[in-house]
mmCIF file of the N, C-alpha and C atoms, coordinates in Angstrom:
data_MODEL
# 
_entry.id   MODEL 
# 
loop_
_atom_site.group_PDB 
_atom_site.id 
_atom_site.type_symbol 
_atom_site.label_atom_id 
_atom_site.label_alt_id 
_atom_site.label_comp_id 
_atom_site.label_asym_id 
_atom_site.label_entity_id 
_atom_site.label_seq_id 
_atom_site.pdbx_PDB_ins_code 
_atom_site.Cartn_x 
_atom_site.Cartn_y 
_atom_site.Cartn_z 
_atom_site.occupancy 
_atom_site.B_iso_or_equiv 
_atom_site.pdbx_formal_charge 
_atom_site.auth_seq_id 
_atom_site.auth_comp_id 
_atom_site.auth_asym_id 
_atom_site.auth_atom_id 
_atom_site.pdbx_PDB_model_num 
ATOM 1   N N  . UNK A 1 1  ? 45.108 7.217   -30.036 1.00 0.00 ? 1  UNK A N  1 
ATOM 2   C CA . UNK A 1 1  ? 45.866 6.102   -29.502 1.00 0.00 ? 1  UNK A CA 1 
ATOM 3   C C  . UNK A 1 1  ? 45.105 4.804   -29.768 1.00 0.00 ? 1  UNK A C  1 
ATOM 4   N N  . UNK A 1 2  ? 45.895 3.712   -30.194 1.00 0.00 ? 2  UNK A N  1 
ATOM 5   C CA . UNK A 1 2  ? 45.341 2.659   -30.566 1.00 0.00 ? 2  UNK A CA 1 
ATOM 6   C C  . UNK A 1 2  ? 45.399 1.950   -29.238 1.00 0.00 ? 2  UNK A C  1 
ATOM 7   N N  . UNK A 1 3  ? 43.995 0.913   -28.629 1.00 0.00 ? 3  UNK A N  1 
ATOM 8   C CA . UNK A 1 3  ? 43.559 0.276   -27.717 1.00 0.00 ? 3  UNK A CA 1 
ATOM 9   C C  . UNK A 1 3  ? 44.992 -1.024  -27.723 1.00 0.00 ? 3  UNK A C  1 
ATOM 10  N N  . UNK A 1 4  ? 45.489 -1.614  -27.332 1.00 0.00 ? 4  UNK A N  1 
ATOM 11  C CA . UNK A 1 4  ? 46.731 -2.657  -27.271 1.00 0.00 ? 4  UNK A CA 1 
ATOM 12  C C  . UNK A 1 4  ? 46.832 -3.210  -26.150 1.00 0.00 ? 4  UNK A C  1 
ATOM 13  N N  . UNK A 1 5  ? 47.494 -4.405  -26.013 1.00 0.00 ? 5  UNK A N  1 
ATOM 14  C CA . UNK A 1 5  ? 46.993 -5.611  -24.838 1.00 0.00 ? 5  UNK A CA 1 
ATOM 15  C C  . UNK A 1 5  ? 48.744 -6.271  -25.108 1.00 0.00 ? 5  UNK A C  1 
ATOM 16  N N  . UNK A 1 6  ? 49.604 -5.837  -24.251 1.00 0.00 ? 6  UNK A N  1 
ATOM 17  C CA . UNK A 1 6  ? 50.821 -6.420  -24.474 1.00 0.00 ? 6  UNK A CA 1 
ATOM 18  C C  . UNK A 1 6  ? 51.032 -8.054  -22.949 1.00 0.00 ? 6  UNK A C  1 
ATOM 19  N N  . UNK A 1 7  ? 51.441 -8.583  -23.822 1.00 0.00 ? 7  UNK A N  1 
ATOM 20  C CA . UNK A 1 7  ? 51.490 -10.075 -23.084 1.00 0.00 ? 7  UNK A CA 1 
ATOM 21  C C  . UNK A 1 7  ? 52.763 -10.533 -22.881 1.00 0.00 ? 7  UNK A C  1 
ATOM 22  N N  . UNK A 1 8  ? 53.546 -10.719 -21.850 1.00 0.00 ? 8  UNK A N  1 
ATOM 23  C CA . UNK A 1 8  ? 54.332 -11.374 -21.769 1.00 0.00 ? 8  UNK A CA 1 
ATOM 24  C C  . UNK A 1 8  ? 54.608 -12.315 -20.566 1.00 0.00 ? 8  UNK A C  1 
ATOM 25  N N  . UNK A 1 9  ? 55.535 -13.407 -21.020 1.00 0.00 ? 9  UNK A N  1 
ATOM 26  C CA . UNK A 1 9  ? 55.497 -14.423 -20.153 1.00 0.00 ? 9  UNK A CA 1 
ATOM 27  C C  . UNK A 1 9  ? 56.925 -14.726 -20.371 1.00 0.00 ? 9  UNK A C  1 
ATOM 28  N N  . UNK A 1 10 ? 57.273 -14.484 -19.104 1.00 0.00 ? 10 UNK A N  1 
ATOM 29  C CA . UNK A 1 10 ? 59.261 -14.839 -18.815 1.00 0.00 ? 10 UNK A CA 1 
ATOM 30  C C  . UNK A 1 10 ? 59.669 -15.823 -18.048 1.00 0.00 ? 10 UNK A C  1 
ATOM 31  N N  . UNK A 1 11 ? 60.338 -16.840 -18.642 1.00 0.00 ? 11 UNK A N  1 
ATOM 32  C CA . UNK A 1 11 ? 60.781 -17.855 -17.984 1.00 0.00 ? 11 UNK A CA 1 
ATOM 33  C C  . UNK A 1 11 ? 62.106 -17.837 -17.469 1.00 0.00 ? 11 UNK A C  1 
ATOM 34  N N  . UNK A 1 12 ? 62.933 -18.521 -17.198 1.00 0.00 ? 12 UNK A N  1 
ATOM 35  C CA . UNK A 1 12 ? 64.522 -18.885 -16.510 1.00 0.00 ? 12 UNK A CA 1 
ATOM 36  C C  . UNK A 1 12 ? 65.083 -18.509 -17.768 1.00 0.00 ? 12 UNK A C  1 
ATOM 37  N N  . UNK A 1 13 ? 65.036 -18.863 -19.060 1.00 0.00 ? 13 UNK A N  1 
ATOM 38  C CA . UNK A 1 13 ? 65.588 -19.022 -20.341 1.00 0.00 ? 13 UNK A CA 1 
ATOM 39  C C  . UNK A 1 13 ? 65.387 -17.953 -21.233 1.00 0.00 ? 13 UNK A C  1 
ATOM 40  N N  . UNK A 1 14 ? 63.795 -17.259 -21.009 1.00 0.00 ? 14 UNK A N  1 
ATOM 41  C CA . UNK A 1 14 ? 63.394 -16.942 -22.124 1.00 0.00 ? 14 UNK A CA 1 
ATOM 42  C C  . UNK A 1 14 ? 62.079 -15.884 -22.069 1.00 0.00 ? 14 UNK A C  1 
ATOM 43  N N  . UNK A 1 15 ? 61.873 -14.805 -22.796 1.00 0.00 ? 15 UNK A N  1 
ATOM 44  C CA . UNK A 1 15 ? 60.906 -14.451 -22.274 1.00 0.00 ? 15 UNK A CA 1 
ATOM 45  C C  . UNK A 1 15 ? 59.713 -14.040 -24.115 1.00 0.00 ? 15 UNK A C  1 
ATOM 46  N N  . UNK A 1 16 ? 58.887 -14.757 -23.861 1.00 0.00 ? 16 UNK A N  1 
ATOM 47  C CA . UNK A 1 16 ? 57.860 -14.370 -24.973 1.00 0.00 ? 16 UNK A CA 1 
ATOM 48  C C  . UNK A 1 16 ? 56.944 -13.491 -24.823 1.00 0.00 ? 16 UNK A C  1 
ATOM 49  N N  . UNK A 1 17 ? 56.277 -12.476 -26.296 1.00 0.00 ? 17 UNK A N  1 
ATOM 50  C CA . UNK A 1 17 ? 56.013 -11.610 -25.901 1.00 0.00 ? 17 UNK A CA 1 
ATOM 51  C C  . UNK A 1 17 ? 54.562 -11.858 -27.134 1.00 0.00 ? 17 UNK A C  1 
ATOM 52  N N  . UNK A 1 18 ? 53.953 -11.166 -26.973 1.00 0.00 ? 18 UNK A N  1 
ATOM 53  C CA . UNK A 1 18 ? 52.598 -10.911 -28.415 1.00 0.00 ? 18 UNK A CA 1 
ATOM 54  C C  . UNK A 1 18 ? 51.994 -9.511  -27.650 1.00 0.00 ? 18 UNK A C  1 
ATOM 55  N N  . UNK A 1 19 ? 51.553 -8.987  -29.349 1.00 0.00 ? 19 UNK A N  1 
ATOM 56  C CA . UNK A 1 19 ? 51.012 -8.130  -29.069 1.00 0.00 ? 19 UNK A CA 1 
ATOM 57  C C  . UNK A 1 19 ? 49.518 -8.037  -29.652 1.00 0.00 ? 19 UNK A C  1 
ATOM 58  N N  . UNK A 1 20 ? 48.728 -7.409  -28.703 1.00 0.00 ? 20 UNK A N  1 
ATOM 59  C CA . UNK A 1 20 ? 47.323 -7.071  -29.683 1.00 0.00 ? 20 UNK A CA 1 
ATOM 60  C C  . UNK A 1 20 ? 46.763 -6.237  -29.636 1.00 0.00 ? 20 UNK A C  1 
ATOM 61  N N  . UNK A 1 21 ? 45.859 -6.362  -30.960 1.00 0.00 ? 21 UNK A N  1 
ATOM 62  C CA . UNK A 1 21 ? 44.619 -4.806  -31.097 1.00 0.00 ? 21 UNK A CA 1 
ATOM 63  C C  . UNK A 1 21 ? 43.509 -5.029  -31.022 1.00 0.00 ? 21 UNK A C  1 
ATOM 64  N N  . UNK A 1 22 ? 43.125 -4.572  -30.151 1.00 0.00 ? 22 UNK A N  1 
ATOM 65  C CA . UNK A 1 22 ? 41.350 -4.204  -29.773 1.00 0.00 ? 22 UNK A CA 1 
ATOM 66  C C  . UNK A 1 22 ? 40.803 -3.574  -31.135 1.00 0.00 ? 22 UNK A C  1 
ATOM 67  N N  . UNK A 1 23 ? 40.106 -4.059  -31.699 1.00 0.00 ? 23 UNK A N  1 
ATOM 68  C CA . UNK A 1 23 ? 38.855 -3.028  -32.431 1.00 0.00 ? 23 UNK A CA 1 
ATOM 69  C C  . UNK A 1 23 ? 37.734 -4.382  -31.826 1.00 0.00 ? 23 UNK A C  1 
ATOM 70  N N  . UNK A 1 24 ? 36.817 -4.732  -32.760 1.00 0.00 ? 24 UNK A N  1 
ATOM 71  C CA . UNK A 1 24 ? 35.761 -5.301  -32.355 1.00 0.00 ? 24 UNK A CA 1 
ATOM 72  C C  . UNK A 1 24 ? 36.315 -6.513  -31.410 1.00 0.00 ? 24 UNK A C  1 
ATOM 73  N N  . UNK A 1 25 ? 37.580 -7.231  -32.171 1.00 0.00 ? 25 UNK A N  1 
ATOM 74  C CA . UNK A 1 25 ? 38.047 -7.976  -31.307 1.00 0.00 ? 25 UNK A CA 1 
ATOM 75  C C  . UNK A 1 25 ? 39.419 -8.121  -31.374 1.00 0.00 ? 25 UNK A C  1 
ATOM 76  N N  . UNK A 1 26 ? 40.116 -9.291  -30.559 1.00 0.00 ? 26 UNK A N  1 
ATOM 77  C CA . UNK A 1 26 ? 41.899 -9.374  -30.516 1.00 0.00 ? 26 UNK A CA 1 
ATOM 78  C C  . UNK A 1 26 ? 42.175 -9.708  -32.010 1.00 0.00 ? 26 UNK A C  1 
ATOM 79  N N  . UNK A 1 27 ? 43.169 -9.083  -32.433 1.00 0.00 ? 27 UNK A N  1 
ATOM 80  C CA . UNK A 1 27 ? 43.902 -9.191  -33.769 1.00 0.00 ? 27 UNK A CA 1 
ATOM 81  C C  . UNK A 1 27 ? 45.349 -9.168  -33.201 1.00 0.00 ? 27 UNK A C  1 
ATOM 82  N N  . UNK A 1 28 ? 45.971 -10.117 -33.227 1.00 0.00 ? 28 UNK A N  1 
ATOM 83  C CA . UNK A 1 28 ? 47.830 -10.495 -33.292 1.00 0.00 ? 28 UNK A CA 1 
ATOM 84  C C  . UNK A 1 28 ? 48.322 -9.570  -34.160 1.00 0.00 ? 28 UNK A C  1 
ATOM 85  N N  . UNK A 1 29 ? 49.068 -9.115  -33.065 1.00 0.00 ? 29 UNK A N  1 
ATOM 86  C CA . UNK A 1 29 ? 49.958 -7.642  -34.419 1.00 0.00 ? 29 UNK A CA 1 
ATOM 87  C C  . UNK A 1 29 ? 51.051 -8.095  -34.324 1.00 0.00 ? 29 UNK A C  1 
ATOM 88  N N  . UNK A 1 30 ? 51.617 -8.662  -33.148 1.00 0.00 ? 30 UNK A N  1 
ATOM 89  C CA . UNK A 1 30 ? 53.749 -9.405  -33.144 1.00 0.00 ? 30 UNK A CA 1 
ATOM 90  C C  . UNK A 1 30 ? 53.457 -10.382 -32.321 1.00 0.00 ? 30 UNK A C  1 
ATOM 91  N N  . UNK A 1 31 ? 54.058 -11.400 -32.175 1.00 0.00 ? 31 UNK A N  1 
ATOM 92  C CA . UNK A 1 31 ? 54.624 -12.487 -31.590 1.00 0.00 ? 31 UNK A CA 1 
ATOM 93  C C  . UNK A 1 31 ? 55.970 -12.873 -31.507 1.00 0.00 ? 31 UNK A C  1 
ATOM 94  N N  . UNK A 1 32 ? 56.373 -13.105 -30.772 1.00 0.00 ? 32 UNK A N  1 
ATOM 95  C CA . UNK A 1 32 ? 58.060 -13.339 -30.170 1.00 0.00 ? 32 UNK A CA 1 
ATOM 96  C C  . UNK A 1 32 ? 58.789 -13.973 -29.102 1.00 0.00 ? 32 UNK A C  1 
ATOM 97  N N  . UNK A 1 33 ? 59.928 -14.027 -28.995 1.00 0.00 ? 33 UNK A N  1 
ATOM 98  C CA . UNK A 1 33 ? 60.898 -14.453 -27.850 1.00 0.00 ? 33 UNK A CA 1 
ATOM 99  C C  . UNK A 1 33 ? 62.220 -13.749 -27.841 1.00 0.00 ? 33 UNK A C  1 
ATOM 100 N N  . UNK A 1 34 ? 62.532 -14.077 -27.022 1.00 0.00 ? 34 UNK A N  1 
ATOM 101 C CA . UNK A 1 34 ? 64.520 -14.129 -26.159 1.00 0.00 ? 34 UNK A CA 1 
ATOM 102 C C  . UNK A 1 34 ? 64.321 -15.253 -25.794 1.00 0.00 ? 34 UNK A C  1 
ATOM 103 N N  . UNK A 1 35 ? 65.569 -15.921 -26.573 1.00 0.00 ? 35 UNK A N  1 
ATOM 104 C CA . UNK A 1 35 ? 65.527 -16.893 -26.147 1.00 0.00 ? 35 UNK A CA 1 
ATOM 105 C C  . UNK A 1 35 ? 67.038 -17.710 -26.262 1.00 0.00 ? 35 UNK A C  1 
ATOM 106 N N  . UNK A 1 36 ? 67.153 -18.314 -24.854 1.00 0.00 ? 36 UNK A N  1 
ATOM 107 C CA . UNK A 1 36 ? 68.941 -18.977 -24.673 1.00 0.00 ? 36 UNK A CA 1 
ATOM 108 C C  . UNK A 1 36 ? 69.188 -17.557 -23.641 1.00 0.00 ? 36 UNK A C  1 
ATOM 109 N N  . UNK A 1 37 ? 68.582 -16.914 -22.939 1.00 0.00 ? 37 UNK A N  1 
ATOM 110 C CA . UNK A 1 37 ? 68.520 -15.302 -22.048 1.00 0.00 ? 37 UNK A CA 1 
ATOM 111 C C  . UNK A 1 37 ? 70.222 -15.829 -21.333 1.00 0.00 ? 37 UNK A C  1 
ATOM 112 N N  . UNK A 1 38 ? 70.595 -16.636 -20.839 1.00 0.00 ? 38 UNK A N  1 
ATOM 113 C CA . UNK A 1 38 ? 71.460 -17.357 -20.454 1.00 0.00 ? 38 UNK A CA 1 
ATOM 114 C C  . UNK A 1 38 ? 72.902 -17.708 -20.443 1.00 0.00 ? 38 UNK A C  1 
ATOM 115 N N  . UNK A 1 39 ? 72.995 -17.666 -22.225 1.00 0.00 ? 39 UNK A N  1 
ATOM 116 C CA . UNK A 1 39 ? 73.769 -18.588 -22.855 1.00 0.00 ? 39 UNK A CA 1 
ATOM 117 C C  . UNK A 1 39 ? 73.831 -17.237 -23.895 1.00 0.00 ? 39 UNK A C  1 
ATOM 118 N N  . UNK A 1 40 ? 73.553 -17.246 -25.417 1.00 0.00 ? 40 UNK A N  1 
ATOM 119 C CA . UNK A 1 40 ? 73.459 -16.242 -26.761 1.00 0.00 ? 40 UNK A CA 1 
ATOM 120 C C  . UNK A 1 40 ? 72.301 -16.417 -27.323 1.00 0.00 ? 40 UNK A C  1 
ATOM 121 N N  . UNK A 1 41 ? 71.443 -15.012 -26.569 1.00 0.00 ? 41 UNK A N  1 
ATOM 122 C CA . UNK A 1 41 ? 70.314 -14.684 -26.310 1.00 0.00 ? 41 UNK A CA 1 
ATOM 123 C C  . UNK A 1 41 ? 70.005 -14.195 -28.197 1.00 0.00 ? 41 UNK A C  1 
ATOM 124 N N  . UNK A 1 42 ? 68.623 -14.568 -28.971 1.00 0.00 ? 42 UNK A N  1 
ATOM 125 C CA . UNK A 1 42 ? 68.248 -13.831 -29.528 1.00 0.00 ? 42 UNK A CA 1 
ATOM 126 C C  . UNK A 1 42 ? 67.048 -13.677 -29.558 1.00 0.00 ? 42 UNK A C  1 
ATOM 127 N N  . UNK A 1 43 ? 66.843 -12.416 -30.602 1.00 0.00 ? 43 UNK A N  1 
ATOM 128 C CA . UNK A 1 43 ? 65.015 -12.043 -30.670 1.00 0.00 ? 43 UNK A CA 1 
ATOM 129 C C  . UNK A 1 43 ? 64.706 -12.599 -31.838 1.00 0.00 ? 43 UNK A C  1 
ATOM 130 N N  . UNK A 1 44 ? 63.859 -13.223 -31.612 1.00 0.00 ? 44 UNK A N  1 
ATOM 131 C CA . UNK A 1 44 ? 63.042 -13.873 -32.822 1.00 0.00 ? 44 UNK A CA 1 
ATOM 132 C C  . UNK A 1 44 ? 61.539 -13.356 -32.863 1.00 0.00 ? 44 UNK A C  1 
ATOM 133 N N  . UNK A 1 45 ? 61.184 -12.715 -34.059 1.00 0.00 ? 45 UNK A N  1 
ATOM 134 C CA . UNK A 1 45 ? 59.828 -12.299 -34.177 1.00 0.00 ? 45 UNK A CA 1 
ATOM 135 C C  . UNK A 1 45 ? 59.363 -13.398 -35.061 1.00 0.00 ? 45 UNK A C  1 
ATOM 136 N N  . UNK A 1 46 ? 57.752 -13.859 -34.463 1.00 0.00 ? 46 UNK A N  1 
ATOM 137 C CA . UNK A 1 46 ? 57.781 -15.040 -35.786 1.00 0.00 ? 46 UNK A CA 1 
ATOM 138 C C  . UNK A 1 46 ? 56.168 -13.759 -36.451 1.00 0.00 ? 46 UNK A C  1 
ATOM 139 N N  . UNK A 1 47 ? 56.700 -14.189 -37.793 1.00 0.00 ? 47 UNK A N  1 
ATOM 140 C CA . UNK A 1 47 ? 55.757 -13.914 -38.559 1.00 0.00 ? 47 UNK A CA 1 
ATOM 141 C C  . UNK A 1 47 ? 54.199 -14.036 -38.393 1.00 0.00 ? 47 UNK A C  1 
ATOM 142 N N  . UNK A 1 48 ? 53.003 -12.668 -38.872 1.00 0.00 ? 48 UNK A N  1 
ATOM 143 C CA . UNK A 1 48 ? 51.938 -12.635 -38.995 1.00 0.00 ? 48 UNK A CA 1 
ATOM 144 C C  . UNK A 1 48 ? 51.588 -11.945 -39.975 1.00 0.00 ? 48 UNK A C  1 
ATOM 145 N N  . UNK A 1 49 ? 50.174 -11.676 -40.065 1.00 0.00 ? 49 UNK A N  1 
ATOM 146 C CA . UNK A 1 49 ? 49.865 -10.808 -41.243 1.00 0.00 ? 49 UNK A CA 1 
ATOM 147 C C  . UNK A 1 49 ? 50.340 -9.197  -41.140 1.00 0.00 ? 49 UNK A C  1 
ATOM 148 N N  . UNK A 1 50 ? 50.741 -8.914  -40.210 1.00 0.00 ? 50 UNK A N  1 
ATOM 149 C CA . UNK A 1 50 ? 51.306 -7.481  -39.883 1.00 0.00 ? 50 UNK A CA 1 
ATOM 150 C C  . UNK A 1 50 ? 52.473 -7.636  -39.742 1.00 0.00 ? 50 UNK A C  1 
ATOM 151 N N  . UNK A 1 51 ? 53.424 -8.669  -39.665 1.00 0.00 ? 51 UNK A N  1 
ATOM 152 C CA . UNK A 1 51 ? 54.768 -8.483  -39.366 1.00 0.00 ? 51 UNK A CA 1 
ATOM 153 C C  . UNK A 1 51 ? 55.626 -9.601  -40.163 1.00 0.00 ? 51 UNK A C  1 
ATOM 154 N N  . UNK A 1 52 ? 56.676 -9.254  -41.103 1.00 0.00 ? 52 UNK A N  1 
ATOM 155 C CA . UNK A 1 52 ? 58.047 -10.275 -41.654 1.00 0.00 ? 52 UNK A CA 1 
ATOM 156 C C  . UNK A 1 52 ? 58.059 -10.785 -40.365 1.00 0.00 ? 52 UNK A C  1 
ATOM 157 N N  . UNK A 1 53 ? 59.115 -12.227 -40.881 1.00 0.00 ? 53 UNK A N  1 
ATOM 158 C CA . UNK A 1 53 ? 59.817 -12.672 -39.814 1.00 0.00 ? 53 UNK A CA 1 
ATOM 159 C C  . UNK A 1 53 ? 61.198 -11.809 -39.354 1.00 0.00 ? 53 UNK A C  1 
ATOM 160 N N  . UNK A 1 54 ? 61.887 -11.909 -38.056 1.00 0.00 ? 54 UNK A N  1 
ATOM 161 C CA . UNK A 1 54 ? 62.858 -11.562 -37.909 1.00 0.00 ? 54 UNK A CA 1 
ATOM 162 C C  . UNK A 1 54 ? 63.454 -12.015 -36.850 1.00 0.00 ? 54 UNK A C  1 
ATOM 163 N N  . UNK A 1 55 ? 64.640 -11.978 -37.111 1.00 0.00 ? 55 UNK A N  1 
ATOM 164 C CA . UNK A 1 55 ? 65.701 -13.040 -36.009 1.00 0.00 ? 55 UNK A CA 1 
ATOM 165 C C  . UNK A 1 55 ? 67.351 -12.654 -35.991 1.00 0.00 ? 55 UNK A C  1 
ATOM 166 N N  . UNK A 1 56 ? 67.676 -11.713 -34.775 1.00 0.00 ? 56 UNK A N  1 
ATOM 167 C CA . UNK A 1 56 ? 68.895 -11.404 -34.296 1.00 0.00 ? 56 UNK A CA 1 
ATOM 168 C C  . UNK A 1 56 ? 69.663 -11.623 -33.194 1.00 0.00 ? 56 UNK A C  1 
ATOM 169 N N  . UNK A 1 57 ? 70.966 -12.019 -33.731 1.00 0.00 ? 57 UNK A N  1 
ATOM 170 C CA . UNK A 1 57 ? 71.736 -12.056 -32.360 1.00 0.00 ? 57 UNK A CA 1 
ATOM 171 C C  . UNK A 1 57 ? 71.582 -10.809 -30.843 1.00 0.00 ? 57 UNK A C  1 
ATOM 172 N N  . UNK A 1 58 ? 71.569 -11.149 -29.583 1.00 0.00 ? 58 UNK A N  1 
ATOM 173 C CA . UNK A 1 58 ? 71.511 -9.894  -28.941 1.00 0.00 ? 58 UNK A CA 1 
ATOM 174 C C  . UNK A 1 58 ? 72.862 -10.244 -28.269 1.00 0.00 ? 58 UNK A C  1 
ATOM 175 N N  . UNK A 1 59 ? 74.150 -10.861 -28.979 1.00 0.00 ? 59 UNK A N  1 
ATOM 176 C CA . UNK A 1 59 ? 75.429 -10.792 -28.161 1.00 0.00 ? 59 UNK A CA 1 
ATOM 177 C C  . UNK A 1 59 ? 76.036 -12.379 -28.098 1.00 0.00 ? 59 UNK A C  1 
ATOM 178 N N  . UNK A 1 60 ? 76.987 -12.610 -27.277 1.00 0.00 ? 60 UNK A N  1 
ATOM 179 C CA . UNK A 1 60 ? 77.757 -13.498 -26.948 1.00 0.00 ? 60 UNK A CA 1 
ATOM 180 C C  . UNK A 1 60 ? 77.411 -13.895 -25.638 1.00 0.00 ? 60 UNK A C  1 
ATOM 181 N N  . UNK A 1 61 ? 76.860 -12.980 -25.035 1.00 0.00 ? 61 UNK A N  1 
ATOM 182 C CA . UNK A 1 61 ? 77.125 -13.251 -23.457 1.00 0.00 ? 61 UNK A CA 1 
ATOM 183 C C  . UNK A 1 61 ? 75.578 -13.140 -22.993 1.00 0.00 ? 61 UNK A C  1 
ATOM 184 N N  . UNK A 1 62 ? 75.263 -13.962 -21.474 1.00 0.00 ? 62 UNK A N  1 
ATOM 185 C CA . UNK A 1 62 ? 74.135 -13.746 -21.025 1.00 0.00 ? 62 UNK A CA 1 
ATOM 186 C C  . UNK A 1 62 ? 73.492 -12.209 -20.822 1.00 0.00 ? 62 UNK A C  1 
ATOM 187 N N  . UNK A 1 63 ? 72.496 -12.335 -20.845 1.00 0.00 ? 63 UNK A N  1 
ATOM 188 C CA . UNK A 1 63 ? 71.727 -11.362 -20.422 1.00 0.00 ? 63 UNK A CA 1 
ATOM 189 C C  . UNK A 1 63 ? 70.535 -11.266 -19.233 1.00 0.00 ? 63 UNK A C  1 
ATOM 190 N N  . UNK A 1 64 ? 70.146 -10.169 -18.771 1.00 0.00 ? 64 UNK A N  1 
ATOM 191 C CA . UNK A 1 64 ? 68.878 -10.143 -17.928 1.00 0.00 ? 64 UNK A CA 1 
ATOM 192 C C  . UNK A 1 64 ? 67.475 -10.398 -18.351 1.00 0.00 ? 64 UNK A C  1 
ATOM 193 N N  . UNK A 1 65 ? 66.710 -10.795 -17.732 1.00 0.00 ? 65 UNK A N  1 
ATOM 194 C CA . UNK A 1 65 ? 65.455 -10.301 -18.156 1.00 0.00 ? 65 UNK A CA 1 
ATOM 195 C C  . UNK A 1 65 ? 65.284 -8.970  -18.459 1.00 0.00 ? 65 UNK A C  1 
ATOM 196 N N  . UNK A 1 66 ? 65.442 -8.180  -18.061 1.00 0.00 ? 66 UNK A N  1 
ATOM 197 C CA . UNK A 1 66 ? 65.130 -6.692  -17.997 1.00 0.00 ? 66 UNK A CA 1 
ATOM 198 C C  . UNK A 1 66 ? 66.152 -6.510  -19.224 1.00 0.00 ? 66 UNK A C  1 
ATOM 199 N N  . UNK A 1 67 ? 67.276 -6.564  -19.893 1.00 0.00 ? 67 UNK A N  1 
ATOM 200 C CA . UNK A 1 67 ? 67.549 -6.320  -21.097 1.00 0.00 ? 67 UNK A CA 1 
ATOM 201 C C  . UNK A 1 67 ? 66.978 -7.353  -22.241 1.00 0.00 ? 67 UNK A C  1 
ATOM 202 N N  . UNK A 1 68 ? 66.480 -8.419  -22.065 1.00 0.00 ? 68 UNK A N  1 
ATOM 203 C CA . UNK A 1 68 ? 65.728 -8.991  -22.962 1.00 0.00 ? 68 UNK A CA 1 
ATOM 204 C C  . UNK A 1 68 ? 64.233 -8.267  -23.039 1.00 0.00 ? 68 UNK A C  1 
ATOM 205 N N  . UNK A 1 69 ? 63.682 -7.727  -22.363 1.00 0.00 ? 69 UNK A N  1 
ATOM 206 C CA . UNK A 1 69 ? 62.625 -6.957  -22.667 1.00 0.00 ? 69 UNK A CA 1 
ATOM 207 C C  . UNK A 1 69 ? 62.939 -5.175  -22.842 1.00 0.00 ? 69 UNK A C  1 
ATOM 208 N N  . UNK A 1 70 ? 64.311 -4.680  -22.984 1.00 0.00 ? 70 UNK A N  1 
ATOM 209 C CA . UNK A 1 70 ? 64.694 -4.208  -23.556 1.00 0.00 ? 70 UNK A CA 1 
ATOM 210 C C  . UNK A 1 70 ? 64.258 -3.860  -25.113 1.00 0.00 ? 70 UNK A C  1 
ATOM 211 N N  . UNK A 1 71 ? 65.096 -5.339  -25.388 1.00 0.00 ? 71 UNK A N  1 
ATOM 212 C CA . UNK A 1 71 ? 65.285 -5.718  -26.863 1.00 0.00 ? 71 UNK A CA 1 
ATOM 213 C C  . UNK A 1 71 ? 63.866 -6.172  -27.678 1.00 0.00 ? 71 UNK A C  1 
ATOM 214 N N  . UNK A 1 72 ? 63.001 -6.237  -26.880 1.00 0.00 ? 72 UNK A N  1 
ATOM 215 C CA . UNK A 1 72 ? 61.678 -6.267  -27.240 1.00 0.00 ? 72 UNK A CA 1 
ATOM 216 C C  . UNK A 1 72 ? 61.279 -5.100  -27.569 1.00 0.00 ? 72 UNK A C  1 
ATOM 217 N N  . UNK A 1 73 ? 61.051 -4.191  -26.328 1.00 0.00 ? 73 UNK A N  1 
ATOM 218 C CA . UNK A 1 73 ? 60.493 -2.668  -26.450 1.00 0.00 ? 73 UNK A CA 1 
ATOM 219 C C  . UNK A 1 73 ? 61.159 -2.003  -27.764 1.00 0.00 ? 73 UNK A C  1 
ATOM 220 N N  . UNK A 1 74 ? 62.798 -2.172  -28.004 1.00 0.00 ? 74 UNK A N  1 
ATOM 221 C CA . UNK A 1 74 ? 63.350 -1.652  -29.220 1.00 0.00 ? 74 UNK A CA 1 
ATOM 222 C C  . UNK A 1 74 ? 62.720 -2.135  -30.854 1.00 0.00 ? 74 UNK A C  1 
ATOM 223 N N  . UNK A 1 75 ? 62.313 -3.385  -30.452 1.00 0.00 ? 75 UNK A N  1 
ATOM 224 C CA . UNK A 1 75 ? 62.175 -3.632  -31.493 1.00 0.00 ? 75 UNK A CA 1 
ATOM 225 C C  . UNK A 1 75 ? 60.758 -2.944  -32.075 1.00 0.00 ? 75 UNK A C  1 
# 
């Protein structure tokens, strides 16, 4: 099992997420959001050396926190 340090921080709107790996030290493996959680929520992964960018609709209609970190965990 790889050592990992998941971060997130959820606002009214939006909830961002990064992930990291422990070896000697923190290395950024994803970075992200939900964002518009509200309004027409999407996931946006922004690009690193381990990850394309990526950016999808999650619908028309508001959503929860708890299904915006859903759509995280899926991803």
């Amino acid at each position: 099992m790889t050592d990992a340090i998941l971060v997130l921080n959820g606002g009214s709107s939006s909830l961002k997420f990064a992930v990291f790996q422990w070896r000697d030290e923190l290395h950024l493996l994803v970075r992200g959001s939900v964002s518009s959680i509200g309004d027409r929520p999407r996931l946006h992964v922004a690009p690193t050396a381990m990850t394309p960018p990526f950016d999808r609709s999650l619908g028309e209609q508001p959503i929860s926190v708890g299904n915006a970190f859903e759509a995280v965990a899926s991803y």
